[in-house]
N, CA, C and O atoms as CSV, one atom per row, in Angstrom:
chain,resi,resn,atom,element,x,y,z
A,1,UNK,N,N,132.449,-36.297,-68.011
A,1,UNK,CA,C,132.291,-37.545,-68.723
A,1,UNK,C,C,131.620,-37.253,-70.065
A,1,UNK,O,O,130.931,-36.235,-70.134
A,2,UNK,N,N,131.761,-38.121,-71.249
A,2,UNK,CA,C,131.548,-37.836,-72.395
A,2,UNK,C,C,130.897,-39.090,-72.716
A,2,UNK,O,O,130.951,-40.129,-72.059
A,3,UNK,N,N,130.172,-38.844,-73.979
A,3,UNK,CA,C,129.247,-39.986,-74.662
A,3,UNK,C,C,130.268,-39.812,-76.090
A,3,UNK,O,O,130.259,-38.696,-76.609
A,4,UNK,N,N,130.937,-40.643,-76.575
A,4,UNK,CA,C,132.056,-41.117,-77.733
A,4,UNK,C,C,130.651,-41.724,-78.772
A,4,UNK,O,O,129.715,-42.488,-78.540
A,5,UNK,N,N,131.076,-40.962,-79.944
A,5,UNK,CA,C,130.140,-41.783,-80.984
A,5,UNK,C,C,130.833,-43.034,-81.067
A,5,UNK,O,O,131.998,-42.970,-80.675
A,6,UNK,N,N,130.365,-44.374,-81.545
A,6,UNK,CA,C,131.232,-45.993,-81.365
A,6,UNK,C,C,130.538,-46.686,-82.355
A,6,UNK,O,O,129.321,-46.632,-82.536
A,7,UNK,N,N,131.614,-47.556,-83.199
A,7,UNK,CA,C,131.496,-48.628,-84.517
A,7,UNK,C,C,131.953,-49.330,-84.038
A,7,UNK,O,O,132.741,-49.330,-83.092
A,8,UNK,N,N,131.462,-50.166,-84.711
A,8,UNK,CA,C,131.848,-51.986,-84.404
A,8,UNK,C,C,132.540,-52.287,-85.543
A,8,UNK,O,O,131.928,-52.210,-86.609
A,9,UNK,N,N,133.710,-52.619,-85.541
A,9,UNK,CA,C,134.427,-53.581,-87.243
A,9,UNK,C,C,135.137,-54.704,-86.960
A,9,UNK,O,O,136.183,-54.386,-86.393
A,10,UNK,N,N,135.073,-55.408,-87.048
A,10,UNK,CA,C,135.170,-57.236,-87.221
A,10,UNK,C,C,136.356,-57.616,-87.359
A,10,UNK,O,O,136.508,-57.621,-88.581
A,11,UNK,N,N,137.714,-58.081,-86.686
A,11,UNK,CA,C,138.821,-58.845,-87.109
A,11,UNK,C,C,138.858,-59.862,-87.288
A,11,UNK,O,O,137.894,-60.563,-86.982
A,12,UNK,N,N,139.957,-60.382,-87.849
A,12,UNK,CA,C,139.685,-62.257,-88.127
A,12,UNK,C,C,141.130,-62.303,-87.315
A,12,UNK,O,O,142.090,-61.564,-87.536
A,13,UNK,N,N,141.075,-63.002,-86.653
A,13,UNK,CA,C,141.818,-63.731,-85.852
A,13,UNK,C,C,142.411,-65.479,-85.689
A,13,UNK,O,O,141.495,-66.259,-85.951
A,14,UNK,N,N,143.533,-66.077,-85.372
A,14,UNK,CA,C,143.530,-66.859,-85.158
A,14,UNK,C,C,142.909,-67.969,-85.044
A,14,UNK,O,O,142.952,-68.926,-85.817
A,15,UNK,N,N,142.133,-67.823,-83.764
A,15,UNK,CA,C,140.974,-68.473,-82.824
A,15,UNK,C,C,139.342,-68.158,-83.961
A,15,UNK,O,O,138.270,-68.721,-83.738
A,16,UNK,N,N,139.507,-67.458,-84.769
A,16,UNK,CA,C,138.097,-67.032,-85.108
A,16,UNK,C,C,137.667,-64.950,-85.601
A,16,UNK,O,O,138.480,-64.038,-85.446
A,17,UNK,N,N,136.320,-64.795,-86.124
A,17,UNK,CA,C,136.590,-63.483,-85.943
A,17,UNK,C,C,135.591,-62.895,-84.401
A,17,UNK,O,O,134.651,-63.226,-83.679
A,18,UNK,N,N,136.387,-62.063,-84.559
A,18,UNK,CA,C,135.873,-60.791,-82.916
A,18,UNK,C,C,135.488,-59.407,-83.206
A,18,UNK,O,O,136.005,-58.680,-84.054
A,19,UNK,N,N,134.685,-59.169,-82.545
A,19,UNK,CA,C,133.556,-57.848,-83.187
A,19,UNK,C,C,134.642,-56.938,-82.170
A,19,UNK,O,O,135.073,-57.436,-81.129
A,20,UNK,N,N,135.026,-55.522,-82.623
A,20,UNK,CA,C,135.423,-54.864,-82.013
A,20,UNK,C,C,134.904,-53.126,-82.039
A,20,UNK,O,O,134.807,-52.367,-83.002
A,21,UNK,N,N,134.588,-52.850,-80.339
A,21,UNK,CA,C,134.248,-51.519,-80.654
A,21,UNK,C,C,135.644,-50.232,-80.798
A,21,UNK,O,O,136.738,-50.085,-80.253
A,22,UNK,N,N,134.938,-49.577,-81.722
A,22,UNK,CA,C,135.636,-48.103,-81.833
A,22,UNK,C,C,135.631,-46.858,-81.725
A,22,UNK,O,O,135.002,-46.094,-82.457
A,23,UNK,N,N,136.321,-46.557,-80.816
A,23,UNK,CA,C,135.539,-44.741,-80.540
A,23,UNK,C,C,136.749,-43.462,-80.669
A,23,UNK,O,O,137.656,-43.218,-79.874
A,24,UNK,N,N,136.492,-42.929,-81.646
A,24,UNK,CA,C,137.374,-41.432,-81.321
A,24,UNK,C,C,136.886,-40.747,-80.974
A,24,UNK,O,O,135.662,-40.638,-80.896
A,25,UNK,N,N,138.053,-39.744,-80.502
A,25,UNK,CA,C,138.340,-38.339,-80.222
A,25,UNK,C,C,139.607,-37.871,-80.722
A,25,UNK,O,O,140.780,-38.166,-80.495
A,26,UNK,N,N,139.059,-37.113,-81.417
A,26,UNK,CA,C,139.932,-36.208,-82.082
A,26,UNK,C,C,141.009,-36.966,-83.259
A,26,UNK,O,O,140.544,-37.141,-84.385
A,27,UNK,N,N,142.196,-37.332,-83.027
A,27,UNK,CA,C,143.078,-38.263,-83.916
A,27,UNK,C,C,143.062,-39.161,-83.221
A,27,UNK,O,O,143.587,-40.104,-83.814
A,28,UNK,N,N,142.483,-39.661,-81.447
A,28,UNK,CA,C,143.152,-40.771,-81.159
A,28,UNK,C,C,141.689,-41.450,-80.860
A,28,UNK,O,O,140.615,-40.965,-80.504
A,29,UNK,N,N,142.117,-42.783,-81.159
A,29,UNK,CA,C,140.875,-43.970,-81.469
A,29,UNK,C,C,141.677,-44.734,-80.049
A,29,UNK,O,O,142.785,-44.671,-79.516
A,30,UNK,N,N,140.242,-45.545,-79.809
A,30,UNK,CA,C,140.565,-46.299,-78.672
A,30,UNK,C,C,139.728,-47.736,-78.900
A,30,UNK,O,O,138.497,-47.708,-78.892
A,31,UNK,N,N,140.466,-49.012,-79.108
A,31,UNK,CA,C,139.685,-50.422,-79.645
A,31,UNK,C,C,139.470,-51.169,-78.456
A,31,UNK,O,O,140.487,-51.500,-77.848
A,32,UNK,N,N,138.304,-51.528,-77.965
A,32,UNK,CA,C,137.927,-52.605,-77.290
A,32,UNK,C,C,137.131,-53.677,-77.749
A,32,UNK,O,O,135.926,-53.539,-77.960
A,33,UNK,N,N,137.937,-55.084,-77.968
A,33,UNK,CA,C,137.449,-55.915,-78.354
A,33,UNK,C,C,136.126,-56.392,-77.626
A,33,UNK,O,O,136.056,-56.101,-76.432
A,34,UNK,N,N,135.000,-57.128,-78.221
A,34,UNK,CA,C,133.665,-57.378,-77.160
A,34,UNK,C,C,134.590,-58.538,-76.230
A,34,UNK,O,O,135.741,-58.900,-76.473
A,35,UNK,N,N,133.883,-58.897,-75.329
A,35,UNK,CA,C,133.904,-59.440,-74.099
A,35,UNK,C,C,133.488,-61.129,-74.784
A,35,UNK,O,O,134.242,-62.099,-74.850
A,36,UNK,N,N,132.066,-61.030,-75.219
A,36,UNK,CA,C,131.943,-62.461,-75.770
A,36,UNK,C,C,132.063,-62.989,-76.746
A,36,UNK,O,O,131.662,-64.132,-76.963
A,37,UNK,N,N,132.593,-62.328,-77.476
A,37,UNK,CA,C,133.532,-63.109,-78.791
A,37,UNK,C,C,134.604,-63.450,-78.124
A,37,UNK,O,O,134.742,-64.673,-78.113
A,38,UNK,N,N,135.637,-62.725,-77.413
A,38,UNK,CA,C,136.824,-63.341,-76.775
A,38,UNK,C,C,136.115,-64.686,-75.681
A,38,UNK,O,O,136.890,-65.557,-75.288
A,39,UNK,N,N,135.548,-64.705,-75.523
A,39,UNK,CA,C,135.504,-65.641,-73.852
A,39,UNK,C,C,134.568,-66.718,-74.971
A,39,UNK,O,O,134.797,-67.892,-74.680
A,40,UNK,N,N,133.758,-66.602,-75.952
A,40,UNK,CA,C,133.460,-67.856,-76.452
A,40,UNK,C,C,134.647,-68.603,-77.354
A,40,UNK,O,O,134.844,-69.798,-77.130
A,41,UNK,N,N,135.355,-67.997,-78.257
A,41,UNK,CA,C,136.381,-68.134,-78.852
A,41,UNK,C,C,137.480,-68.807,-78.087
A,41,UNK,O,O,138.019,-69.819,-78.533
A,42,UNK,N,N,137.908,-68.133,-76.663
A,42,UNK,CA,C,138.663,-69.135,-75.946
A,42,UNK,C,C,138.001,-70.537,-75.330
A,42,UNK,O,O,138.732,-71.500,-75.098
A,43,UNK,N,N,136.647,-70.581,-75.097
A,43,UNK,CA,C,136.294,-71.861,-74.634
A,43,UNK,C,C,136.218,-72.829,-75.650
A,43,UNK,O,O,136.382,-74.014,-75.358
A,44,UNK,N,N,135.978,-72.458,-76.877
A,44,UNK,CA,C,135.870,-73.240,-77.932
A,44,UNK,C,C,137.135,-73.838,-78.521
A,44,UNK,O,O,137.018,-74.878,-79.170
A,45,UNK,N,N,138.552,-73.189,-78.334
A,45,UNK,CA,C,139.650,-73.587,-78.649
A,45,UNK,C,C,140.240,-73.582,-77.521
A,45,UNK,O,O,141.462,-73.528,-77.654
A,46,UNK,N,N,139.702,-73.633,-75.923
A,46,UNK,CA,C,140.790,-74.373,-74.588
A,46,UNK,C,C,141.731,-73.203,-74.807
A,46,UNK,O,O,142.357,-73.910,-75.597
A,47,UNK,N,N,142.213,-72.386,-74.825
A,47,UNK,CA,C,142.832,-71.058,-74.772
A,47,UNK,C,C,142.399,-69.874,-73.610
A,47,UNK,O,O,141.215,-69.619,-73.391
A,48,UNK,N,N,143.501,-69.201,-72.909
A,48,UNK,CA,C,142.940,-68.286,-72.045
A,48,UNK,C,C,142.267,-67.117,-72.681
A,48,UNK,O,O,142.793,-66.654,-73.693
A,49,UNK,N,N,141.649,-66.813,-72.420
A,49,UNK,CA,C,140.688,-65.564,-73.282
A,49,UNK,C,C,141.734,-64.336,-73.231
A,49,UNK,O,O,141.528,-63.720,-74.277
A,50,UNK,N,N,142.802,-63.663,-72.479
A,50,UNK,CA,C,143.342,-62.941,-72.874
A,50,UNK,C,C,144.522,-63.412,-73.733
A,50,UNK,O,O,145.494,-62.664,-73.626
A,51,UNK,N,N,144.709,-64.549,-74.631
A,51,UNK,CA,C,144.866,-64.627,-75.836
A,51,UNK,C,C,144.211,-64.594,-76.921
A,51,UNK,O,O,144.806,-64.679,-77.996
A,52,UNK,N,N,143.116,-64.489,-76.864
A,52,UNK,CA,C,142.166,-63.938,-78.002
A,52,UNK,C,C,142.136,-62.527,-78.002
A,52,UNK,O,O,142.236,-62.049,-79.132
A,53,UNK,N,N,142.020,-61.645,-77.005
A,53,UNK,CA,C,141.864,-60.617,-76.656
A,53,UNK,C,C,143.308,-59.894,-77.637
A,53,UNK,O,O,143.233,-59.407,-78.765
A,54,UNK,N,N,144.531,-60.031,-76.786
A,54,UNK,CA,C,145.451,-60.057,-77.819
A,54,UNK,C,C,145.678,-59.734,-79.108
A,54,UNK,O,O,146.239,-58.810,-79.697
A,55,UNK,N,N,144.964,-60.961,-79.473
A,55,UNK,CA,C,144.908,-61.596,-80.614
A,55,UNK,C,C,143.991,-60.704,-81.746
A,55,UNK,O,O,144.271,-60.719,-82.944
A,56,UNK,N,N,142.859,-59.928,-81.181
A,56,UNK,CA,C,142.122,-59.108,-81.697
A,56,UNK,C,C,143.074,-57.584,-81.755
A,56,UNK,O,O,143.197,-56.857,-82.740
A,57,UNK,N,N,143.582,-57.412,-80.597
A,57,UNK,CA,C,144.495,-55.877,-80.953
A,57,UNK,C,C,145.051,-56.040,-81.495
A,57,UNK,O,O,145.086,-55.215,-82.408
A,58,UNK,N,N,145.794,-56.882,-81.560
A,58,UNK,CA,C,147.267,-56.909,-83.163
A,58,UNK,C,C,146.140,-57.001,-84.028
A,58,UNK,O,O,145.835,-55.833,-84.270
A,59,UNK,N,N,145.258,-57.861,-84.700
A,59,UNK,CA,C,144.779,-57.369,-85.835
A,59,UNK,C,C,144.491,-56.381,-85.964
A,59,UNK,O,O,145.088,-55.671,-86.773
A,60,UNK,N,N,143.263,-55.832,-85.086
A,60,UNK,CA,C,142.963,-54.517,-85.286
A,60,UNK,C,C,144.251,-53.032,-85.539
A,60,UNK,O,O,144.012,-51.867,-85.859
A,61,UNK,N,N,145.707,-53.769,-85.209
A,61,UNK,CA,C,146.654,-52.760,-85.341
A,61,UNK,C,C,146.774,-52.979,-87.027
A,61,UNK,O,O,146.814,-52.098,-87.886
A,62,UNK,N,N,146.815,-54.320,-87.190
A,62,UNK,CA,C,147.732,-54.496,-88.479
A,62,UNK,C,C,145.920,-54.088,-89.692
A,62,UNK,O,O,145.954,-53.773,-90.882
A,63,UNK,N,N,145.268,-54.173,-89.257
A,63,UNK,CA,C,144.099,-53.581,-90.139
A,63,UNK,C,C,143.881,-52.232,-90.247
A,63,UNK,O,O,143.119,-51.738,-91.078
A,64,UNK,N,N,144.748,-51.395,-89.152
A,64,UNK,CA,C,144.719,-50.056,-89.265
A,64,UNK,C,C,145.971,-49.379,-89.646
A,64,UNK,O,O,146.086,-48.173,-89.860
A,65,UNK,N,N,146.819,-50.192,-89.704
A,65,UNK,CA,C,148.089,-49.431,-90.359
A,65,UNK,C,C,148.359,-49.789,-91.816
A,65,UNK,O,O,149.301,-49.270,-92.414
């Protein structure tokens, strides 16, 4: 098991923005959006939270390409 150095960078989304963590190795990065930006973001707009969730990886794709 490994300890990944990890940044946080911010998408704007739909629903709102969502803090997202980031960790590489080597060339490949791996994004996990936080937990309570998605789950407040969906209660606040009546939406299932894995549409915010979503909603944060496509940005985070289209902010990295």
């Amino acid at each position: 098991r490994r300890v990944l150095p990890r940044r946080i960078m911010t998408v704007s989304t739909v629903y709102g923005d969502v803090r997202v963590k980031v960790t590489t190795m080597g060339a490949h990065s791996c994004f996990a959006p936080e937990h309570e930006d998605c789950a407040t973001l969906a209660r606040g707009k009546c939406v299932p939270i894995l549409l915010v969730y979503e909603s944060a990886l496509a940005a985070v794709e289209k902010d990295t390409t």
